[in-house]
C-alpha positions as CSV (number, residue, x, y, z in Angstrom):
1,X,-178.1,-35.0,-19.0
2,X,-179.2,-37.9,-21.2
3,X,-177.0,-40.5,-22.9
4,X,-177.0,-40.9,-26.0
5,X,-175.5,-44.8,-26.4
6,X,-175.2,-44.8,-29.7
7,X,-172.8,-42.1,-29.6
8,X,-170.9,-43.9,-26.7
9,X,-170.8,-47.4,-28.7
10,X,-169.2,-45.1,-31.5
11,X,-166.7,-43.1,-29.4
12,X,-166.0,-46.7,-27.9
13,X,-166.1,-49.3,-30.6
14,X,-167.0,-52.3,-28.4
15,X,-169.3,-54.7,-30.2
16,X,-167.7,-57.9,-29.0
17,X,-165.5,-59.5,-26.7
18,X,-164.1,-62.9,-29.2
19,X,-161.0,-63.0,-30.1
20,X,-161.7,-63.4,-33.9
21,X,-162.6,-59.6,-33.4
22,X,-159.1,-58.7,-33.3
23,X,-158.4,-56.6,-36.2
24,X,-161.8,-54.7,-35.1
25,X,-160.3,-54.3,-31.9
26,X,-157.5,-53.1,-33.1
27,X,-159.3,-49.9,-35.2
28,X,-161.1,-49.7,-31.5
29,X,-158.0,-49.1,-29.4
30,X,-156.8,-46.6,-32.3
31,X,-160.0,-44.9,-32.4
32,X,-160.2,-44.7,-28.7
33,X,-157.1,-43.4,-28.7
34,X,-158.0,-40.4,-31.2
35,X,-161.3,-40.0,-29.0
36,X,-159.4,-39.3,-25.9
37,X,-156.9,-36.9,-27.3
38,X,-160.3,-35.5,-29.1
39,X,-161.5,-34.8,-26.0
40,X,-158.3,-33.9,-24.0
41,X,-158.2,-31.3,-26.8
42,X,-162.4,-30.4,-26.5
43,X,-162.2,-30.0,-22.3
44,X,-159.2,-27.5,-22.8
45,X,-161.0,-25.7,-25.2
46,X,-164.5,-25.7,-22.9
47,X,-162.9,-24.3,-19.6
48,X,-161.6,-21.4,-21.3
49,X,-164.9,-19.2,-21.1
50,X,-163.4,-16.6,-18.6
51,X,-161.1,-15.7,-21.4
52,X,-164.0,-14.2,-23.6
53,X,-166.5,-15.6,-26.4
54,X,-164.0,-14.7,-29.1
55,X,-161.2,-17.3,-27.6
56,X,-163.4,-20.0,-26.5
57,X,-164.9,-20.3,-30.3
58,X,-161.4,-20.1,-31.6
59,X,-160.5,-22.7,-29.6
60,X,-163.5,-25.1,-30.4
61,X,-162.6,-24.4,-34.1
62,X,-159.1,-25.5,-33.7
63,X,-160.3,-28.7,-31.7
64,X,-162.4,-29.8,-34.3
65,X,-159.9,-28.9,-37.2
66,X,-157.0,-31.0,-35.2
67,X,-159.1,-33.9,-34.5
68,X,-160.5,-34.3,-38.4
69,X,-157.1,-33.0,-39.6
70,X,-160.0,-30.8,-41.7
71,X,-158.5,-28.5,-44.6
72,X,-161.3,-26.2,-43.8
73,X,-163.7,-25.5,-40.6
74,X,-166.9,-23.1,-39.7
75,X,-168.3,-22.3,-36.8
76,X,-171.3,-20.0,-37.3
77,X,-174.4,-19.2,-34.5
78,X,-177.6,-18.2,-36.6
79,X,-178.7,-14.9,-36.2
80,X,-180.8,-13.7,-33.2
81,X,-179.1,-16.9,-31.0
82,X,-177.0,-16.7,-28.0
83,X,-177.3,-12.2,-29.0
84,X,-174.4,-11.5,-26.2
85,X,-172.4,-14.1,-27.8
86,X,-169.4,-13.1,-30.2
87,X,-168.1,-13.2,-32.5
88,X,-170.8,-15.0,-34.3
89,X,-168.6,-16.9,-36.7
90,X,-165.2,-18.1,-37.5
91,X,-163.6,-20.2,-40.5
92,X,-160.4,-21.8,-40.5
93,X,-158.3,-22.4,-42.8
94,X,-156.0,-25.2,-44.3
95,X,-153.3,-24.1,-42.2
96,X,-155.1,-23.4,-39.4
97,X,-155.4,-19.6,-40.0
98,X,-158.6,-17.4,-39.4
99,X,-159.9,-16.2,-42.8
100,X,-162.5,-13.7,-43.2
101,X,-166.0,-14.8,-44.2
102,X,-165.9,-11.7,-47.0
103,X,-162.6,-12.8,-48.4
104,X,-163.0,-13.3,-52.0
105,X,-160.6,-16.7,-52.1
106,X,-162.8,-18.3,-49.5
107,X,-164.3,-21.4,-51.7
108,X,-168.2,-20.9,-52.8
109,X,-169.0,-24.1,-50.8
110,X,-167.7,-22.6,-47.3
111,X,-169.4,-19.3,-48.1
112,X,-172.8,-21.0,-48.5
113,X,-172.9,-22.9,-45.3
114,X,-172.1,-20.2,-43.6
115,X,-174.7,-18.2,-45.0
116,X,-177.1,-20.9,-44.4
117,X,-176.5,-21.3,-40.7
118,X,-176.3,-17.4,-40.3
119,X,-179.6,-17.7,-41.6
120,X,-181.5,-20.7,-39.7
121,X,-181.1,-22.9,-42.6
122,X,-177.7,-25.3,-42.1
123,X,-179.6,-27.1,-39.5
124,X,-181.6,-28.8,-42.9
125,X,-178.3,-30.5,-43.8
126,X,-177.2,-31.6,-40.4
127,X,-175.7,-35.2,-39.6
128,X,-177.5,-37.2,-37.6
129,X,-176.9,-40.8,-35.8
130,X,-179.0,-42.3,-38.3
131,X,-178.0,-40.8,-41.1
132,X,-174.4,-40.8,-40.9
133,X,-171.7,-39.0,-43.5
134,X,-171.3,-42.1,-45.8
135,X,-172.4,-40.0,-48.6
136,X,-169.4,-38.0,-48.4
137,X,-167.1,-38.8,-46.1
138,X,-165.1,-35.6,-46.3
139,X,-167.9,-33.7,-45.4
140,X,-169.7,-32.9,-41.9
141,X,-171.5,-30.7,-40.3
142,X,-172.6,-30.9,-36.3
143,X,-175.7,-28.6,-34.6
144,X,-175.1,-26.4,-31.6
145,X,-178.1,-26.8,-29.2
146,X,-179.4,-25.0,-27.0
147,X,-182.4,-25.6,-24.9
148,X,-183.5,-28.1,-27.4
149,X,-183.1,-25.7,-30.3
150,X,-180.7,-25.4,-32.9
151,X,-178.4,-22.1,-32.3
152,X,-175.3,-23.1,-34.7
153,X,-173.4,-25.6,-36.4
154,X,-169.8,-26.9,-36.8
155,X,-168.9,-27.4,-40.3
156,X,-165.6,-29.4,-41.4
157,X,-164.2,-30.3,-44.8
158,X,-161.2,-33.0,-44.6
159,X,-159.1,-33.8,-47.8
160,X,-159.1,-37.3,-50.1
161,X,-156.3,-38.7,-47.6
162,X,-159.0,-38.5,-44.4
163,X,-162.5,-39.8,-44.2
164,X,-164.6,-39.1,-41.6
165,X,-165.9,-41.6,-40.0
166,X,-169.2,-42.2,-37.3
167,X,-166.6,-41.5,-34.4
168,X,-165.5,-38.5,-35.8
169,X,-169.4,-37.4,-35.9
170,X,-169.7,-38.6,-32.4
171,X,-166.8,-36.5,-31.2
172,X,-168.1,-33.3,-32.9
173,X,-171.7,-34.2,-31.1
174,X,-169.9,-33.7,-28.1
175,X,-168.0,-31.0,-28.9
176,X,-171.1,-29.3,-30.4
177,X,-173.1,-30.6,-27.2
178,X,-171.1,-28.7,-24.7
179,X,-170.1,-25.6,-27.1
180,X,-173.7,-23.4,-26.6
181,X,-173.6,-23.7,-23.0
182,X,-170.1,-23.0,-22.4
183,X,-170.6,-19.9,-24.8
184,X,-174.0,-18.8,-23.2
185,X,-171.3,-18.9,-19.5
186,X,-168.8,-17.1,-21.3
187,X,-171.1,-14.1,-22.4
188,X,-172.8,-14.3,-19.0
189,X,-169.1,-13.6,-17.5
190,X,-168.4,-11.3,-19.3
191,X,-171.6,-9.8,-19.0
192,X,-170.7,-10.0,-14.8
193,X,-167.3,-8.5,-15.6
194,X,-169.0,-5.3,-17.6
195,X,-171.5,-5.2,-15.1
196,X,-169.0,-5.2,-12.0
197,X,-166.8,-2.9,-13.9
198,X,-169.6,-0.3,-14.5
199,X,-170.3,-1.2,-10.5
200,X,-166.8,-0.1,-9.3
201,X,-167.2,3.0,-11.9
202,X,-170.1,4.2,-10.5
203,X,-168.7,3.2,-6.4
204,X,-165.4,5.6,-7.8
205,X,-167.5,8.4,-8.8
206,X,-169.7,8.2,-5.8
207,X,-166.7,8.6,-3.6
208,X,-165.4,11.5,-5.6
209,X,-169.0,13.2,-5.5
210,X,-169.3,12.5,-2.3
211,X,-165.5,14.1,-1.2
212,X,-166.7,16.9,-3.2
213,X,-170.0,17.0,-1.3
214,X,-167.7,17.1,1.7
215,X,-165.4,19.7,0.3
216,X,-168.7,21.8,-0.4
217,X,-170.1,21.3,3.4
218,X,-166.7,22.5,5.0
219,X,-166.6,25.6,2.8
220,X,-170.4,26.5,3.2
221,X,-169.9,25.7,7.1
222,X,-166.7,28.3,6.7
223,X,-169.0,30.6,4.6
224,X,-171.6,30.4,7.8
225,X,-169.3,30.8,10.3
226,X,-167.9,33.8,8.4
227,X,-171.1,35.5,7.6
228,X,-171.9,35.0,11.8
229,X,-168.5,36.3,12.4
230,X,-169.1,39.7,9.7
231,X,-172.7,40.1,11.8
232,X,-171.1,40.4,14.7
233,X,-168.6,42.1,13.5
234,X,-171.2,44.8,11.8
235,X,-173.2,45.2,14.9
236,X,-170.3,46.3,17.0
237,X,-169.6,48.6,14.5
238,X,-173.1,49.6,14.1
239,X,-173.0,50.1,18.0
240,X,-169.1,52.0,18.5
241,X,-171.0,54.2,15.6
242,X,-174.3,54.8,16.9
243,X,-173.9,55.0,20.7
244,X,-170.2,55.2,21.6
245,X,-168.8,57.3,18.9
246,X,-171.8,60.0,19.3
247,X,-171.2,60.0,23.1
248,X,-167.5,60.7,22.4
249,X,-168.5,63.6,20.0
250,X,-171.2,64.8,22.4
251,X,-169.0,65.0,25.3
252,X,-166.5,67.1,23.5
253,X,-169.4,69.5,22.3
254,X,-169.9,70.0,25.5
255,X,-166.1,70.7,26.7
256,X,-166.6,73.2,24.2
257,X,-169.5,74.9,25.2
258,X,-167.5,74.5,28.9
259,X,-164.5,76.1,27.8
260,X,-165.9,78.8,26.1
261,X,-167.7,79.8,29.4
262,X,-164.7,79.5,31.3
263,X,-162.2,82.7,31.6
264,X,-159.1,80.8,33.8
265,X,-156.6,80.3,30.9
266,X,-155.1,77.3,33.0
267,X,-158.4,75.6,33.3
268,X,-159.3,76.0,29.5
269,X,-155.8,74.6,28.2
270,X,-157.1,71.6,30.4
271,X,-160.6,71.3,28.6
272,X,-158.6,72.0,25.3
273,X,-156.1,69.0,26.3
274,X,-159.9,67.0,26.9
275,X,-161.0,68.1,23.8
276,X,-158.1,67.2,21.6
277,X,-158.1,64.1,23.3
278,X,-162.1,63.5,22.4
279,X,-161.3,64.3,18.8
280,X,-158.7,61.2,18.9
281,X,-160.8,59.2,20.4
282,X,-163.6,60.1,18.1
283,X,-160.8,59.2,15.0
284,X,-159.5,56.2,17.1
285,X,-163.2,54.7,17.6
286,X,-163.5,55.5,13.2
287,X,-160.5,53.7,12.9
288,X,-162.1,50.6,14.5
289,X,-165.4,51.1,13.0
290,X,-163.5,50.8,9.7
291,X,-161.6,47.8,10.3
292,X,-164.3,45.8,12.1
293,X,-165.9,46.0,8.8
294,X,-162.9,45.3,6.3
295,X,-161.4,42.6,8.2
296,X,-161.2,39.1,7.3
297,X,-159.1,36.9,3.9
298,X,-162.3,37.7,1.7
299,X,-161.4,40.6,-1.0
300,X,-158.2,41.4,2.1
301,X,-155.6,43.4,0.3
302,X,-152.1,43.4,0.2
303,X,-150.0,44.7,3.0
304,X,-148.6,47.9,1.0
305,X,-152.2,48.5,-0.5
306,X,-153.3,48.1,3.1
307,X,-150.8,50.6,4.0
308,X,-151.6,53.3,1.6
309,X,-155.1,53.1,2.4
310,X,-154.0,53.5,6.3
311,X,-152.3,56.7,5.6
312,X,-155.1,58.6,4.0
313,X,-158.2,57.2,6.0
314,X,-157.4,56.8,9.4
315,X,-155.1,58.9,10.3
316,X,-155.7,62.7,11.9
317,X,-155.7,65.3,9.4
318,X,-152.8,67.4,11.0
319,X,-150.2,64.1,10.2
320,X,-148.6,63.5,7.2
321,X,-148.2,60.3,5.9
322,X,-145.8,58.9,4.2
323,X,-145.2,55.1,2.6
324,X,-142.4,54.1,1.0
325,X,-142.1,49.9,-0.4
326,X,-138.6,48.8,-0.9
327,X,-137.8,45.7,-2.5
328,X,-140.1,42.9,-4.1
329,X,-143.4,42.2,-2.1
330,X,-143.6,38.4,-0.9
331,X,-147.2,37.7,0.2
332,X,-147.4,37.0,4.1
333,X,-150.2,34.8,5.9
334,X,-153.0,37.4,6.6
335,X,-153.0,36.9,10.5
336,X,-148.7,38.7,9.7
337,X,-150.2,41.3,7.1
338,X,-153.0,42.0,9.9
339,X,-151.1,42.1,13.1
340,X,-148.6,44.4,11.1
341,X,-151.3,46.8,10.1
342,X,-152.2,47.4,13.4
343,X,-148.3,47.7,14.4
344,X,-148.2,50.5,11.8
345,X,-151.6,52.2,13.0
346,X,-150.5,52.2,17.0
347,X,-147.5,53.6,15.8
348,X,-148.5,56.6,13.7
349,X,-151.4,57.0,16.6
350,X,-148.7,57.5,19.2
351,X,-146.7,59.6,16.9
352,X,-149.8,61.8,15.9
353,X,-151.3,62.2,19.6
354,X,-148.2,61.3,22.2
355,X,-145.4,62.9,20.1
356,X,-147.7,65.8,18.4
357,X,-145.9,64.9,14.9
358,X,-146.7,66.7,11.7
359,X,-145.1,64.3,9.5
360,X,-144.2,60.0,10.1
361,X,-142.4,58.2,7.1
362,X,-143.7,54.6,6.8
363,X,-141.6,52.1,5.4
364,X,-141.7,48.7,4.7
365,X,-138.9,46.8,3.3
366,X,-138.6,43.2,1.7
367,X,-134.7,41.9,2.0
368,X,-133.4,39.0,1.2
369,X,-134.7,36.5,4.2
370,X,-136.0,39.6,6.1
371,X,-138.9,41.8,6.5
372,X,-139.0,45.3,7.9
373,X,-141.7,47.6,8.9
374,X,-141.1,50.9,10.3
375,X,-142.8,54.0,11.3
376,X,-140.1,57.3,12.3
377,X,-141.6,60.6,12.9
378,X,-140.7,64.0,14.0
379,X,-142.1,64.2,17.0
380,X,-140.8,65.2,20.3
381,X,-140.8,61.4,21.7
382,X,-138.0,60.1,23.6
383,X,-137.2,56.4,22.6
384,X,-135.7,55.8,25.8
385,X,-138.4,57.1,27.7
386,X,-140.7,54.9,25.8
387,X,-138.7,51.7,26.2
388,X,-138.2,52.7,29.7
389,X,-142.3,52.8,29.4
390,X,-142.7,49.7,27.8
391,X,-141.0,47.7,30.0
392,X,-143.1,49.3,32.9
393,X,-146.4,48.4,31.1
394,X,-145.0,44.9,30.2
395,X,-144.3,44.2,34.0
396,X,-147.8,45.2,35.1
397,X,-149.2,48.2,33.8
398,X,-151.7,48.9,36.3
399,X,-153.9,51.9,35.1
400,X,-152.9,50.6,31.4
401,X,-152.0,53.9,29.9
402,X,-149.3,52.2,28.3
403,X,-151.2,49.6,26.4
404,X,-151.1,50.5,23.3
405,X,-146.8,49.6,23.2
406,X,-147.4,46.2,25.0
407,X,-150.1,45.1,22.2
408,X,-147.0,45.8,19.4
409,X,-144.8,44.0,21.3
410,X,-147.3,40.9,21.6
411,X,-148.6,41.0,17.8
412,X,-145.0,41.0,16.8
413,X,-143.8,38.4,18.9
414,X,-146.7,36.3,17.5
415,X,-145.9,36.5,14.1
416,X,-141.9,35.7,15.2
417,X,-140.6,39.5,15.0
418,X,-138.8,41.9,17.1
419,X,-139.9,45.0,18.3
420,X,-137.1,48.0,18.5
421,X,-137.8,51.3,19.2
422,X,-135.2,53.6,17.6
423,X,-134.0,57.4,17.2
424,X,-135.9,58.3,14.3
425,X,-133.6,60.3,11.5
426,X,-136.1,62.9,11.6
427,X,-135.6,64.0,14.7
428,X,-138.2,61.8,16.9
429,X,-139.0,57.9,17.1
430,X,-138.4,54.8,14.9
431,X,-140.9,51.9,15.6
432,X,-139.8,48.9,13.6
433,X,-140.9,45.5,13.5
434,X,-138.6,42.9,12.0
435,X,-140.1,39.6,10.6
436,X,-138.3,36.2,9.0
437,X,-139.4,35.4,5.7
438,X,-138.1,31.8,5.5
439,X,-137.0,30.9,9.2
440,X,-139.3,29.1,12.0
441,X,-141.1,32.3,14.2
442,X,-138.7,33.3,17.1
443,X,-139.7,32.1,20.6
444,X,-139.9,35.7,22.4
445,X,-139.3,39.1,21.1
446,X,-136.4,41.6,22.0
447,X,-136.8,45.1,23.0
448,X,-133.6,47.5,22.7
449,X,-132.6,48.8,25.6
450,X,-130.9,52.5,26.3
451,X,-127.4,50.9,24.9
452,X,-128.6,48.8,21.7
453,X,-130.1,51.9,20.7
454,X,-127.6,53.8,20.8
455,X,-124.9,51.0,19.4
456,X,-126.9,51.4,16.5
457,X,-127.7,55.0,16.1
């Protein structure tokens, strides 16, 4: 950076050393004085440029208007300079106040500097070491360089009581000198600080795009993982349909055709007894076909709905089904809702083909902190003999006739219920499954034995 001496002979006022220089040396010290609080005041106004444009110009306005004691002060940047820079003006003043450049008390001599440094001119009436304000000492006005070019200007007015003097130009050089560049730092930071702030935007939004990219992966590997699951699902269905099922229906064809050629009464009631039984295996094998192609949460329905639909498709034509829904229906996790389906559908099996049942009631009940499901019938079942049964099976059912009262007993105890098999009011059994609406699911189930039943019949 070069020195400019005659600046520094100014801001120092040493001439001479004699002592018959006293009364100069005198004006020196006090000038020196007002120099260094000049620029005390002009180095706290500089390192301010993290705080924005706006308060670094206001503060090198109020330096130069507290140094000059000036009634009035501009500080204007000529149009198409320092562009990031703002604001691009600022006037002070008397009592130190900002007034706007369009206010109509502003005096006519402020308003046309400050048009003519908004508009490249000012710099025509500028100060310089050679020419210094002794044509009006009340009046100066300092460039703002840049690069060797002229981007502003300071402009003071002082009143009759305080002349300016060649110090007070050569404090304004300084504070002029050092005014561009610390306003071309200040844009520049905030310039970084936009920059970084658009930075950590965009970082923000890329996380949240990229969680919902995440979010959109898991459910489409769900959705493919599903969609194996329904093939699969569909081809066993397609199979039981296509091989088993037609095998079933063939074999009791031909029981028919065997029976009909067949004049021992006893050994016909047996191929009848194998035919009935074909027929439920045929609706038994429709029954799965059905649910291996409805099951899963997607479009599932509600347990009651679920119900009703159980009653009129899968159940033999010679049972009649009833449902009956007491209380207000609390939605259950589907793995309950299904393993209580197929609670109901073993039950009114049994009652249709074990207890040869014209009519089972089903009812499912929503208490307080309770659900109940239950399937009676009028059969010719004994509950005792089919507790006695299940406890058989559930010890080691060997040729797994039985199976169908151990797999109730297993769904229910996963979904923390009880399984109780009951006198039915109608005459033949009660199957009902009792599940906790709000409690923790129970470790094991119970079964009733010969006495709870009948404590409670």
């Amino acid at each position: 950076m070069s020195v400019d001496h005659h600046d520094l002979d100014q801001l120092t006022g040493i001439r001479s050393g004699k002592p018959s220089f006293y009364i100069e040396y005198l004006a020196s010290a006090e000038r020196l004085r007002r120099v260094i609080h000049a620029l005390d005041r002009i180095s706290r106004a500089l390192v301010r440029t993290t705080e924005g444009p706006g308060t670094l110009v206001r503060a090198v306005a109020e330096a130069a208007a507290d140094h000059l004691t000036a009634h009035w002060v501009v500080f204007a940047l000529a149009d198409g300079a320092l562009p990031e820079a703002a604001p691009r003006h600022l006037v002070l003043g008397p009592a130190g106040e900002e007034v706007d450049a369009d206010d109509p008390e502003l005096p006519p001599w402020v308003v046309a500097h400050l048009r003519a440094v908004r508009t490249g001119e000012g710099h025509t009436h500028v100060v310089t070491p050679e020419s210094e304000p002794a044509h009006d000492p009340h009046h100066l006005h300092v460039p703002v360089h840049l690069d060797g070019d002229v981007v502003g200007e300071i402009v003071a007015w002082t009143g009759a009581e305080r002349a300016i003097d060649a110090t007070d130009a050569s404090v304004l050089r300084v504070l002029a000198g050092q005014t561009a560049a610390a306003l071309q730092n200040s844009a520049l930071h905030q310039r970084t600080m936009r920059l970084y702030g658009e930075a950590s935007r965009h970082a923000e939004d890329l996380a949240a795009r990229n969680e919902q990219l995440q979010h959109t992966r898991d459910a489409l590997t769900v959705a493919r993982q599903r969609e194996v699951l329904d093939s699969e699902r569909h081809r066993i269905a397609r199979e039981l349909h296509d091989s088993v099922t037609q095998y079933a229906l063939s074999a009791g064809m031909q029981i028919e055709v065997v029976r009909s050629e067949i004049r021992d009464e006893r050994q016909r009631r047996r191929l009848e007894t194998a035919k009935a039984l074909t027929r439920r295996a045929v609706e038994q094998l429709r029954s799965a076909i059905y649910a291996l192609n409805h099951s899963g949460d997607r479009g599932r329905q509600s347990l009651p709905a679920m119900l009703e639909e159980l009653s009129t498709v899968h159940m033999p034509s010679d049972l009649r089904v009833q449902v009956r829904i007491e209380g207000r229906p609390v939605p259950l996790s589907s793995a309950a809702e299904r393993s209580l389906f197929r609670v109901a559908g073993e039950a009114l099996f049994n009652a249709a083909v074990h207890a040869e049942a014209g009519v089972a009631v089903v009812r499912l009940a929503y208490r307080k902190d309770r659900l109940v499901l239950s399937v009676s019938d009028d059969g010719t079942g004994d509950p005792e003999h089919v507790r006695r049964s299940l406890r058989v099976a559930a010890a080691g059912d060997l040729d797994g006739s039985h199976r169908g009262l151990v797999n109730m007993a297993e769904r229910a105890r996963e979904i923390g219920g009880t399984l109780r098999i009951r006198r039915a009011p109608q005459g033949g059994i009660r199957v009902e499954v009792g599940v906790p609406l709000t409690t923790a699911p129970a470790a094991a189930p119970t079964t009733d034995t010969a006495e709870e039943a009948g404590s409670r019949s």
